[in-house]
N, C-alpha and C positions, 0 to 999 in steps of 0.2 A: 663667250663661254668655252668653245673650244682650246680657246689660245689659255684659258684659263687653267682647263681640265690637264693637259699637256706639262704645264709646269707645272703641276701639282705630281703630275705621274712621275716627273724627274728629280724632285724633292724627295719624293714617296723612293727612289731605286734609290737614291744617295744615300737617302736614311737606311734603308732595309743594309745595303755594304756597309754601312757604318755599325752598324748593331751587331751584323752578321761578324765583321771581325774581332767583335768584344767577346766574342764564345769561341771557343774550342770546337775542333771539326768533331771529338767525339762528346761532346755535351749536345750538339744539334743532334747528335745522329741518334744519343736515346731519348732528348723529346722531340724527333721525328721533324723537326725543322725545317721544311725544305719550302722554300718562298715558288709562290708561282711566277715566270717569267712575264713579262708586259703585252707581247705578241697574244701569247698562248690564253691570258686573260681574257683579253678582248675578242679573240675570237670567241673562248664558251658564251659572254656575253651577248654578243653578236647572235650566238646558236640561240638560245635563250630566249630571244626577243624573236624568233623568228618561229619558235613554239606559241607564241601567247597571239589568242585572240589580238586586232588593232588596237588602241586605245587605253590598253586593260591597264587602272593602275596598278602600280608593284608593289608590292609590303616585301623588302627585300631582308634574307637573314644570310649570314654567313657563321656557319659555328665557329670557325678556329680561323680571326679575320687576320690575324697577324699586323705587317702594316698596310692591310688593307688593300692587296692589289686586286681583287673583284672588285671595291666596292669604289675604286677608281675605275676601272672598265667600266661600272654599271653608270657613273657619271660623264661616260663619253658614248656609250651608247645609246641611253635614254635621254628626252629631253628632260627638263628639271620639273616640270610639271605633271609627268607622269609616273614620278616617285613619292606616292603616298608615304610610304617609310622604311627608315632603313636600320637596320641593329647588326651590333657583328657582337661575339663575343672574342676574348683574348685572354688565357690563361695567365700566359709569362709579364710582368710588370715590365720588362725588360723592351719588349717589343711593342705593349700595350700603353703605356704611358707615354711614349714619342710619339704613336700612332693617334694617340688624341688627341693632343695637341697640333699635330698637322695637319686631322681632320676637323679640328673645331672650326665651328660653326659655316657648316658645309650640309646640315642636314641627318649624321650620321650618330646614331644612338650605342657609343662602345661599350662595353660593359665589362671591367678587369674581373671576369667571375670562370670558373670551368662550366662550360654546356654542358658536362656532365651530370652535375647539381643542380640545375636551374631547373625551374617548375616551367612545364611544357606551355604555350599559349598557340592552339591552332589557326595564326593571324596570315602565315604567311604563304605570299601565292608564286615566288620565287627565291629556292633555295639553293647557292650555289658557295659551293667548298670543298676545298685544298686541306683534309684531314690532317692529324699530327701522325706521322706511321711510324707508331709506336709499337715495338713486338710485343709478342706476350710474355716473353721473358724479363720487360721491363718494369713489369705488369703483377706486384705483390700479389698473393691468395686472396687478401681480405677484398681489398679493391674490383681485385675478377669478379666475384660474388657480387658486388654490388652491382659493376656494369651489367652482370648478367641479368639481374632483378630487375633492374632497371630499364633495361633493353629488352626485354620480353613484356613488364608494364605498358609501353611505349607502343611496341611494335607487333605483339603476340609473338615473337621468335625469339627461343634461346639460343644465343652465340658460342661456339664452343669456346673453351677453356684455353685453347690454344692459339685465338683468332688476335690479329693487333687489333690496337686501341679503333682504329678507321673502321672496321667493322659496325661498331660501337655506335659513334655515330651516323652512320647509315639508319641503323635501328631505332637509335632515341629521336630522330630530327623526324620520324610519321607524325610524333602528337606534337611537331612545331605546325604541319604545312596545311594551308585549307584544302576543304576540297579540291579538286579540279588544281593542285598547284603543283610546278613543278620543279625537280630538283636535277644540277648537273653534279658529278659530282667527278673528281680528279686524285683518284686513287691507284696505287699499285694492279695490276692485272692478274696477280697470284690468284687472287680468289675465285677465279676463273675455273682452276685447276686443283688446286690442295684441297685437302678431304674439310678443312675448316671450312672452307670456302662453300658447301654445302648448305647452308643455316642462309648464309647470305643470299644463293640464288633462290632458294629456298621464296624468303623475304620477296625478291625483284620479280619472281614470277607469283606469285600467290595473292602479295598483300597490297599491290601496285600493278600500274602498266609500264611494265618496263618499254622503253620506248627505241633505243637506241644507245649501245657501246661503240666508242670508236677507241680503237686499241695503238698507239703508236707503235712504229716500226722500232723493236728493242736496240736496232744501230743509232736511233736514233734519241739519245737519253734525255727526256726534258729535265731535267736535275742532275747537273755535271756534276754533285753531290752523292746524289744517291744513288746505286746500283739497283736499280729498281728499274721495271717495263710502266708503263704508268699509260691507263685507260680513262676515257671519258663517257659516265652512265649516266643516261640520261631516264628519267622515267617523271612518271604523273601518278597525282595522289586518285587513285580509278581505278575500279573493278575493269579489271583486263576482259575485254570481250571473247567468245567461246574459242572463234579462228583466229586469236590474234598472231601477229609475226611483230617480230622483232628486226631491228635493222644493226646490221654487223658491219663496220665498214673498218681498215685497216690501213695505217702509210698517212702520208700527205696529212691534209687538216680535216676539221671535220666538214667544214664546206668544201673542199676535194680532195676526196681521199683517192689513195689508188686502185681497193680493192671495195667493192661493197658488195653484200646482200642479204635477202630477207630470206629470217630463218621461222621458219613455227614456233610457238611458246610448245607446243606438245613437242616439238621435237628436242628442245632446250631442255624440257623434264628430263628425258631417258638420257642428254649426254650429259656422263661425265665430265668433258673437257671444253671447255667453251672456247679456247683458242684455237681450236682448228676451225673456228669461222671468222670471217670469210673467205678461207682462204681454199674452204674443204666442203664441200656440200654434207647433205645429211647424212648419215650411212643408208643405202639403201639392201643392205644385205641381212638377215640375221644369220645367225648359225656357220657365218665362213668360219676356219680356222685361224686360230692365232696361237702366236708364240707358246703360249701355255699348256696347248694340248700334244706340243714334242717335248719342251724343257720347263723344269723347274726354277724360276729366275730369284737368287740372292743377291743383298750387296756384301761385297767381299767387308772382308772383320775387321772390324774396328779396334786398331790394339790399347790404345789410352796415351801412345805416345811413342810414336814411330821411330824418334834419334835416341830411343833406348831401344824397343824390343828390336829392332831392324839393324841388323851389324853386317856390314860386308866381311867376306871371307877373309880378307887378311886380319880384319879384327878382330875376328873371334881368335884365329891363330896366338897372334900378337899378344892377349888377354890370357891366353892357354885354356879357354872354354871349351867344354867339353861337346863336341859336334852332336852325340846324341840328344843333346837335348833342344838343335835345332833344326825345323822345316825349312826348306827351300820357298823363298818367297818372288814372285814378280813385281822387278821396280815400276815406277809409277810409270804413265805410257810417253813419257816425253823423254825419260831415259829406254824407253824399250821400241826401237825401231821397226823392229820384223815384224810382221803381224802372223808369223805361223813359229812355235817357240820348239826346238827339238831337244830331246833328253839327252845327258850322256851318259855311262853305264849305270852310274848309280839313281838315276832318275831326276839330280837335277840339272834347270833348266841351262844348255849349252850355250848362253848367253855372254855380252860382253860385262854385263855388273850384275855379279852376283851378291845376291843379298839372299841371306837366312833370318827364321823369324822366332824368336825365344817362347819355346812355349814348352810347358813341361808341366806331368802332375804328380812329381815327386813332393812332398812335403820339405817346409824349409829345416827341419829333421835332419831329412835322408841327403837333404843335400849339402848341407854343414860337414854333415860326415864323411860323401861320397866325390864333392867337387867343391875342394874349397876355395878355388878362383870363383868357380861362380857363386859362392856365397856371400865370396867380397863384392861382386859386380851387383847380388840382391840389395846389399848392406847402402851402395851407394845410391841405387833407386831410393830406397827409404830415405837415404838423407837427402832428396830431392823433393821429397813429399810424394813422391805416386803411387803410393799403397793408398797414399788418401785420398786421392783422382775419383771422380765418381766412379767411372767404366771399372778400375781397378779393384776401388774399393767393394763393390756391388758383386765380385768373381767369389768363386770359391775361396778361392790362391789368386792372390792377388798380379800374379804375373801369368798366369794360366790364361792362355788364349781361348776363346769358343771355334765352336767345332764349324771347321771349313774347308771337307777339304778338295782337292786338287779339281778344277772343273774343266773339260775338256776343250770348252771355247769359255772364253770372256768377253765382254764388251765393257769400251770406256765409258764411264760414267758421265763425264762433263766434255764437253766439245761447243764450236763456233761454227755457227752459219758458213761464217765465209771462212772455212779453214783452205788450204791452198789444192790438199787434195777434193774440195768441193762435198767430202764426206763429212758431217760433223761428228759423229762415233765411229771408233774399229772394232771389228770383231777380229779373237786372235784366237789361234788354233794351239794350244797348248798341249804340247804332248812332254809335257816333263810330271813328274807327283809336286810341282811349287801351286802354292795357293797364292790368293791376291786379296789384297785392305781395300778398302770400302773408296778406293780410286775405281774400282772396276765392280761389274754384276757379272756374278760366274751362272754359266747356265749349264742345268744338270740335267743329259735325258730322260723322259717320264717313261713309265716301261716300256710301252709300245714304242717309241723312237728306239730305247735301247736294246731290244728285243730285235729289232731290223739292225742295227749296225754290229750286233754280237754276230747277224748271217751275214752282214756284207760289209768288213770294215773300211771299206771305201767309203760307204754312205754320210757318216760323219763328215767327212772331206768334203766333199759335193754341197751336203747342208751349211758348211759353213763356207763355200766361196758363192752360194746365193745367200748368203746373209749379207757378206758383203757388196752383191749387187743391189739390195735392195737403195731405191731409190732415197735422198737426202728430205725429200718429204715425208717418204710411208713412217719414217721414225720422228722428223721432227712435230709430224699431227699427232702423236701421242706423248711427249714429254714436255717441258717449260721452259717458259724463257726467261732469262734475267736483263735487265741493262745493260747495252754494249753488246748486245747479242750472243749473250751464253746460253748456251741449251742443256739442260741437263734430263736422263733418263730413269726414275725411281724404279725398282722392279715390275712391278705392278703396270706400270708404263711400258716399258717392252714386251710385256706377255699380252700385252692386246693389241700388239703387231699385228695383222692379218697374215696370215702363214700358207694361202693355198700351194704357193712353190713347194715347201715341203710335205705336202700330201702327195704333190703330185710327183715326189723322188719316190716315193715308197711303191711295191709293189701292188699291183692290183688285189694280191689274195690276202696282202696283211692285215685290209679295213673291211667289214661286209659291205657289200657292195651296197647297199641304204643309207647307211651311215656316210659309206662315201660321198654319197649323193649330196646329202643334207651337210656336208665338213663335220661331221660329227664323229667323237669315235672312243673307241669305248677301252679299256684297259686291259680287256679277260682276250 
């Protein structure tokens, strides 16, 4: 049987290359296509059997089997005797009709139907699945609505509107599993962290015992395909006991990982961000300061299409456009070297690539009349279509930028673990009037910070060369990670930086001394 199982697995990888190259890398990527590797099968198996009572037979399901590489794991590590049953389903004809025929009469019940539509049957006591991570952008009105009906029937939780299709089934597969049954499941680690992702833990800690995430190192991508961090949730069909803990473990496999540890279900309620375990204990503080209570954290504006609004200086020249009607802008941070930016007389930035950013709220009237280069340069935007650009179309004035302006530090938005200066975001001291696009989160001080650096303009300086001491962890435990190990920072994300270095720049009499106590502090 093993010699058997083996080449079947090798059949089964040949097949899956052979299919895989009959599609387009962007046809997989919007039905979320991404095959599990052989290694990686076997071991969730392996985990799997090592949750179940001795003996237990398995009523095995796999919602989205593809060509089946669980339900060949489940045939190398179960004996044949203690598979009561097994059903997978498969949307696509494409991958599903070779799959059945490979796996005919081996025991496997395939079914060419979407789990999505299928009438729930609570038979099964292991449930393991490689969802389709499909966005929700992929994802028509009418269809959302039903997942969501559907997946609240199922599960009593509604998914937001915004969530991929993987969410989905998490929710619909409660009324596949029996009691006492369990499910692995190998999905994106977003949901971790994004506001969608609420509904979901929501679900893992309330309507289940979540049992155990093992989170991959994002250097290390299981899907050379997909740009995605990708976890393994393990949980049982069980009312979670009062003290329960959860086990977090991160790196390596799930039977040795490099990081582990047990976290409290109470403690998983109150955080927001679930990737910072195991890498970051609980918080054990309330009330410290963070980011929020010195700056107001934005992401820099979004113009609808940068190789128009964003013109270097000699272009505007060359074009004969008329300077007032642009802002000095900051290039992205891989053209901007310096991390401290200085003015020159007129205020912008005394940088090597200067870039201005077209924004103006004169009417295309005043400006036919008043600048008719730049009426010709509006004239060609139109005949590009970006009046009709969502961002564009949605403006007042369709080339009229939102309001942003010049923020005194910035920090970059997207950064790498292993960047070479060991920092994965910059903070840059901007002292020119240029604003920054949504490469950068401009931070604006809240009164009380700005009330202190109006009596000591040093102060700003000082806060921003302990921005940039802070350590590559304080900031990577509050933002996300992607595949390949991109880390990126939402606003929101930076302002729950812990911040006591800068309380403790300020003077003694600026905070009442209570308040200081508690990091709290008040605006009057």
């Amino acid at each position: 049987m093993p010699h058997t199982t083996e080449v079947k697995e090798q059949e089964r990888v040949a097949l899956q290359a052979s299919l895989d190259a009959e599609k387009t890398q962007a046809e997989r990527n919007r039905l979320g296509q991404f095959a599990t590797p052989t290694a990686l099968a076997e071991d969730i198996l392996r985990y799997a059997a090592a949750l179940l009572p001795p003996a237990t037979k398995v009523r095995f399901l796999d919602p989205a089997i593809g060509t089946g590489s669980f339900y060949s794991a489940l045939l190398k590590v179960f004996p044949k005797k203690r598979i009561a049953e097994a059903v997978g389903f498969e949307l696509d004809p494409h991958y599903g009709r070779p799959a059945a025929q490979l796996w005919k009469h081996t025991g496997l019940t395939l079914k060419l139907a979407d789990f999505t539509h299928a009438e729930p049957s609570p038979r099964f006591n292991v449930l393991i699945c490689n969802p389709p991570y499909v966005r929700h952008h992929h994802l028509h009105n009418g269809e959302k609505t039903r997942l969501q009906f559907r997946t609240q029937q199922a599960s009593g939780v509604k998914i937001s509107g915004l969530a991929g299709l993987y969410c989905h089934f998490l929710g619909l597969s409660y009324a596949w599993m029996a009691e006492g049954g369990i499910a692995g499941w190998l999905i994106p680690s977003e949901f971790m962290d994004v506001n969608y992702g609420q509904a979901v833990k929501r679900y893992l800690l309330d309507r289940v015992r979540l049992l155990h995430i093992h989170r991959f190192d994002p250097n290390d991508v299981q899907f050379a395909d997909a740009l995605v961090s990708s976890a393994v949730v393990w949980f049982k069909k069980d009312a979670p006991p009062a003290d329960h803990e959860v086990k977090f473990t991160f790196g390596g496999t799930l039977f040795t990982p490099n990081l582990s540890r047990l976290v409290s279900a109470r403690a998983l309620a109150r955080e927001p961000k679930w990737t910072r375990f195991p890498v970051f204990d609980v918080r054990s503080q309330e009330g410290v300061p963070t980011l929020s209570d010195f700056f107001q954290i934005k992401r820099g504006l979004a113009t609808g299409d940068n190789s128009y609004f964003i013109l270097a200086e000699e272009e505007i020249a060359a074009r004969g456009l008329p300077r007032e009607v642009f802002t000095p802008i900051l290039p992205s941070p891989r053209y901007l070297r310096q991390d401290e930016v200085r003015a020159q007389k007129d205020g912008s930035p005394d940088i090597e690539r200067r870039l201005f950013l077209l924004d103006t709220k004169l009417s295309e009237d005043d400006i036919r009349k008043r600048f008719p280069s730049l009426h010709a340069y509006l004239e060609e935007g139109k005949a590009r279509g970006l009046h009709e650009r969502y961002l564009c179309k949605h403006r007042s004035l369709w080339y009229s930028q939102e309001d942003r302006p010049p923020a005194p530090i910035v920090c970059t938005y997207l950064g790498r673990g292993d960047a070479k200066s060991g920092k994965p975001f910059r903070f840059i001291l901007n002292g020119s009037r240029a604003t920054v696009a949504n490469v950068y989160l401009a931070l604006y001080p809240t009164p009380l910070l700005a009330r202190e650096v109006a009596r000591d303009p040093d102060l700003l300086r000082k806060v921003w060369s302990a921005l940039n001491e802070l350590t590559p962890s304080a900031l990577l435990r509050e933002g996300r990670v992607y595949g390949g190990g991109l880390h990126k920072l939402e606003p929101r994300e930076l302002s729950n930086v812990p911040a006591t270095f800068i309380r403790d720049l300020l003077p003694e009499s600026s905070v009442p001394k209570k308040t200081r106590q508690l990091g709290l502090f008040a605006e009057a």
